[in-house]
N, C-alpha and C positions, 0 to 999 in steps of 0.2 A: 472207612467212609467211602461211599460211590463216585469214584470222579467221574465217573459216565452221567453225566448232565449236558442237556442242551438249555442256557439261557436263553429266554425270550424276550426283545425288548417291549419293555411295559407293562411286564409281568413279575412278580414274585417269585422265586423261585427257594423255598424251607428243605437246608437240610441239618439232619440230626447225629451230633456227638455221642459216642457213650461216657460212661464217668472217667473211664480212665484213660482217656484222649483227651489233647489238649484244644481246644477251640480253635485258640490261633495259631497253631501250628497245623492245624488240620485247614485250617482257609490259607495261611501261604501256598500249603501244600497244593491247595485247587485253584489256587492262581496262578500258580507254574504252569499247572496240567493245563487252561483254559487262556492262557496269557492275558490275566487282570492284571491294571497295574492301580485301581484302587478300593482300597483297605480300609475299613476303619472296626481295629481289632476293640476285644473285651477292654481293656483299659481305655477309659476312653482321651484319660489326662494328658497321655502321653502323645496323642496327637493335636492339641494346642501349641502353635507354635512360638508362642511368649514374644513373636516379634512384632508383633503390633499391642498398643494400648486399648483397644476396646474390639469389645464382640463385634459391633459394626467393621470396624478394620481386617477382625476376623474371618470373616466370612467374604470380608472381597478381597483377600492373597490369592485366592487360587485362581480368580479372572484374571488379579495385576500378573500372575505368572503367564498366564493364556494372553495379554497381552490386550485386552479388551479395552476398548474404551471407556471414559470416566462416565459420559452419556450413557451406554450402555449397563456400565456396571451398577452403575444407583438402583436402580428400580428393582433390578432383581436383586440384591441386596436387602433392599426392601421389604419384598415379597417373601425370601424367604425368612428374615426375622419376624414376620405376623403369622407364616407358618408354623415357626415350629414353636411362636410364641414367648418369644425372646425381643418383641418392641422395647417393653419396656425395662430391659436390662442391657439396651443397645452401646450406652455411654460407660458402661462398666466392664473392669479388668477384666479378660479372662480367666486368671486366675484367680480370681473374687465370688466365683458362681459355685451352685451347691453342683453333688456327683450328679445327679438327674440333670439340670440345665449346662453344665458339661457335657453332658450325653449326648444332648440334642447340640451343641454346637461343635462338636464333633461331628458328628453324621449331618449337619446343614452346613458346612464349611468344605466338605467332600464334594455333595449331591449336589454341591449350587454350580459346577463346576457340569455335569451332566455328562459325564463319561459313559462310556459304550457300555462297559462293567463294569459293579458296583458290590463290592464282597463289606458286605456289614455283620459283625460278631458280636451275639446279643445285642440289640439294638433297643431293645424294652427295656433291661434290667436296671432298676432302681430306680423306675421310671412312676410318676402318680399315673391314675387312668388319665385324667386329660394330659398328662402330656405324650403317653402311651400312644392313644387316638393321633397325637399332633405329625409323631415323626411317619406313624404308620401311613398317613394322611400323605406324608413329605414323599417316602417312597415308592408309592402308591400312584403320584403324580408325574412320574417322570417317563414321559414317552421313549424316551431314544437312547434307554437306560435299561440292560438288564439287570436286577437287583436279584444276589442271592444273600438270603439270611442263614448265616450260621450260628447254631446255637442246641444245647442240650436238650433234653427231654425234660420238660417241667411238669405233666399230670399226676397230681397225686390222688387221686379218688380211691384206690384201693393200695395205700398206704397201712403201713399197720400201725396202732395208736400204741408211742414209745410206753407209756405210762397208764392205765385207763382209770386209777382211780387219783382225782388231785388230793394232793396233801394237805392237811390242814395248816395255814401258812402261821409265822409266828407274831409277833406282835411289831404294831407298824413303828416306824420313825419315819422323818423328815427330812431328806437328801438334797442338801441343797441350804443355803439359794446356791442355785446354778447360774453364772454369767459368761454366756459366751461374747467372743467376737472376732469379728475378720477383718485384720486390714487390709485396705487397699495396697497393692503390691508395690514396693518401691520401685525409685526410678532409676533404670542400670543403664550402663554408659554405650549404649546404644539404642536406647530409647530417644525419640525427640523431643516428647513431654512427658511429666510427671504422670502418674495413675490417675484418672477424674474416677468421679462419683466421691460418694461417703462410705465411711468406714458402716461396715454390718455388724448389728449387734442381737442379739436376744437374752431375755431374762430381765433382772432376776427372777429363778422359775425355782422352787421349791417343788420335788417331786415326792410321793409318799411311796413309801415301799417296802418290806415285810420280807423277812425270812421266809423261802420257801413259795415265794408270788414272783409271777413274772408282771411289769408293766409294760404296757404298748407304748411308746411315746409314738403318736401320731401327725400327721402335717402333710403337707404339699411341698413339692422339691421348691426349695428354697425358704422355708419356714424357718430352718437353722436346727433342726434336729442334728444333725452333723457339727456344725458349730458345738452347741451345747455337750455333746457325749463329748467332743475332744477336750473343751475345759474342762469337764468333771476328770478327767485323767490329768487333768496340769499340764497339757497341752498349748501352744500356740503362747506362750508368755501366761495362761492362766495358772490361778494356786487350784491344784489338785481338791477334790472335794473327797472327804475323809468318812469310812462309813464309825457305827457305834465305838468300832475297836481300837478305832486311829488309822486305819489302811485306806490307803486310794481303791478305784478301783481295778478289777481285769480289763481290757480293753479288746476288742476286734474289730479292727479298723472298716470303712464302708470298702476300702479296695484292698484286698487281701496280700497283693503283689507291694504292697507298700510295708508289710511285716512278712518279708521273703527276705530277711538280712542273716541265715546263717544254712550253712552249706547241706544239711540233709532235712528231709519233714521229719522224722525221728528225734532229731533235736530241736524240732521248730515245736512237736508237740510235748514233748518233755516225758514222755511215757510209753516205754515200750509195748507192753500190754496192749493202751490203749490204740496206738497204732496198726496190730495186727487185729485186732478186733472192727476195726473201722475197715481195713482191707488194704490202707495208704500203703506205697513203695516206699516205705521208712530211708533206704538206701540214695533214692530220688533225691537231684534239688529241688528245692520249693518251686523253682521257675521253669522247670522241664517236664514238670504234672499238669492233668488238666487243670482248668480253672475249678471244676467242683471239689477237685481233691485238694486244691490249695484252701479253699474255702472250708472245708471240711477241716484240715491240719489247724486254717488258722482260730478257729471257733475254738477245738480241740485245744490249742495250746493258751486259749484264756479260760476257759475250764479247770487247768490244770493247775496255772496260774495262781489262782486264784482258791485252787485248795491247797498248794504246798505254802503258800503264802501268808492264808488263813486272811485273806481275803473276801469281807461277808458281800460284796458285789458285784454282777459282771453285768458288761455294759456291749451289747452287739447291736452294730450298724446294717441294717439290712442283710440280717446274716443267710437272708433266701437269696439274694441275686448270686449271677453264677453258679449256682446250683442245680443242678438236673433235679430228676427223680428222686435217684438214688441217694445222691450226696444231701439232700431237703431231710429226706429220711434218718439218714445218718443225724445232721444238725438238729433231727427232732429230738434225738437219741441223749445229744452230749446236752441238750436245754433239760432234758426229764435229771439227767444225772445233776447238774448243776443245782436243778430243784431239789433233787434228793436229798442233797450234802449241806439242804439250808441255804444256799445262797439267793439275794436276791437278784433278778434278772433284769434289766431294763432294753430295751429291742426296738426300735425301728424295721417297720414292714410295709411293703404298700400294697401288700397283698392279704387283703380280709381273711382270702382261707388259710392264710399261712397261720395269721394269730389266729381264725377258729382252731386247728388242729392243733398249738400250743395247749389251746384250752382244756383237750380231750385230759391231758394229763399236769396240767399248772394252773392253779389260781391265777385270771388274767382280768386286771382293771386298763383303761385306759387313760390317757393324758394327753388333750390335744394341744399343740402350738399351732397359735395363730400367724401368716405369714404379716 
């Protein structure tokens, strides 16, 4: 990557990863070289700081750290929860929000603060279009602020279609009922008051789904698409949802680094072969690769999953974010194989061409969740 940039304040400034460079090592790296001192890398979880009870509180740490006054800091407080669109999830936990409204309060919890330099890493990803619009809007607004975006290459228009003729899929059944839900995070011994707001729920959702079909499950960040894929794996206190066979199903989490718990991507994807065919450093830790290529291992290794396992379901969370070009392609590759092998797919996307080019080579119905 080029550290020869000059940031402008008030301007944007895009630059581009390849797949096998890691994002956020490649933005420390340019914030040594340019001396930034704020970040807000590809995960975006890990920069909530669980020390206050609500996103309002949220977002005014970085004044109460600058020392601002209470006069002061309301308004803008304010201002930026209708920006990024976060009013009306001001009284709830941070840890209670979907990946998307995480995203944005990560990068509004940074940007309210209005630093000279502004290193933001993937800042769209997993993001609906209006909330896309909203943060772009956020960074977009900041006069006395040089903002660089860092992030991969995501065009795929001259992609090659994994698969081109779809399979004919097998006979439907009924997945589900599905009940997700999120509790409000408890109260630890440095909190002053308990979690407010209400616990989140969605369902019961009964999804239809078919051997050899992939389904969209559709929504707006926070409709609980997330929620619901993590119960169907027996997640969060929920029972596991069982396909025809009696098996749960494969799972790839909405943030990849969160199934980064074993010491090489070689055994994170469970298949040698498949490893060297996809290009992954097998040898690599899961946390020392790019983002595309964790994303890539992590898809890879519930594919695998889920056919040594005889597993007839796989269940992917936005499995385009973090993805460049290359790695998109790739994860087009391991969804056409997953197809091949009969399994059914279930996916969240908030990118329309992502599930047209699924289509090119999988049976694709939709299911939307209402927020």
């Amino acid at each position: 990557m080029d550290l020869n940039i000059t940031p402008i304040p008030g301007q944007i400034t895009e630059v581009t990863v390849s797949f096998k460079h890691n994002s956020d090592q490649e933005a420390h790296r340019l914030a040594q070289h340019l001396g930034v001192e704020a970040i807000v890398g590809a995960d975006a979880a890990a920069h909530i700081s669980l020390l206050r009870d609500t996103v309002r509180e949220e977002l005014a740490l970085a004044l109460e750290h600058r020392g601002m006054p209470r006069a002061d800091m309301a308004p803008r407080v304010e201002q930026m929860l209708d920006a990024m669109g976060l009013q009306a999830l001001a009284q709830r936990h941070p840890a209670r929000l979907s990946g998307g409204q995480t995203r944005r309060l990560a990068i509004g919890a940074v940007a309210i603060a209005q630093p000279p330099q502004l290193i933001v890493v993937e800042p769209y990803a997993g993001l609906d279009p209006q909330s896309r619009q909203q943060v772009q809007a956020v960074l977009e607004s900041l006069p006395q602020t040089a903002v660089i975006v860092v992030q991969g290459e995501h065009e795929l228009a001259d992609a090659p279609v994994a698969h081109p003729v779809p399979p004919t899929p097998g006979a439907e059944f009924a997945y589900g009922p599905l009940l997700g839900r999120r509790q409000a995070g408890r109260r630890r011994w440095w909190h002053l008051h308990a979690p407010q707001g209400a616990d989140f729920s969605v369902g019961p959702v009964t999804l239809p789904l078919a051997p050899g079909a992939v389904t969209w499950l559709r929504g707006a960040n926070g409709s609980g698409k997330t929620t619901l894929l993590r119960a169907a794996a027996g997640l969060d206190g929920a029972k596991a949802a069982l396909d025809p066979s009696g098996q749960p199903p494969a799972l790839a989490l909405q943030s990849p680094m969160d199934q980064a718990i074993v010491p090489t991507i070689s055994s994170l994807v469970g298949d040698a072969e498949l490893v060297e065919a996809l290009g992954l450093p097998g040898g690599d830790h899961p946390l020392d690769v790019s983002t595309a290529q964790l994303r890539v291992a992590q898809v890879a290794h519930a594919v695998v999953t889920a056919r040594r396992q005889g597993r007839e379901v796989v269940l992917l969370d936005e499995p385009d974010t973090l993805a460049d070009a290359q790695g998109q392609r790739h994860i087009h590759q391991l969804i056409s194989l997953a197809i091949r092998e009969g399994r059914s797919v279930v996916l969240t996307t908030h990118d329309p061409g992502f599930a047209q080019r699924v289509s090119h080579y999988a049976p694709v119905r939709e299911f939307t969740l209402e927020p």
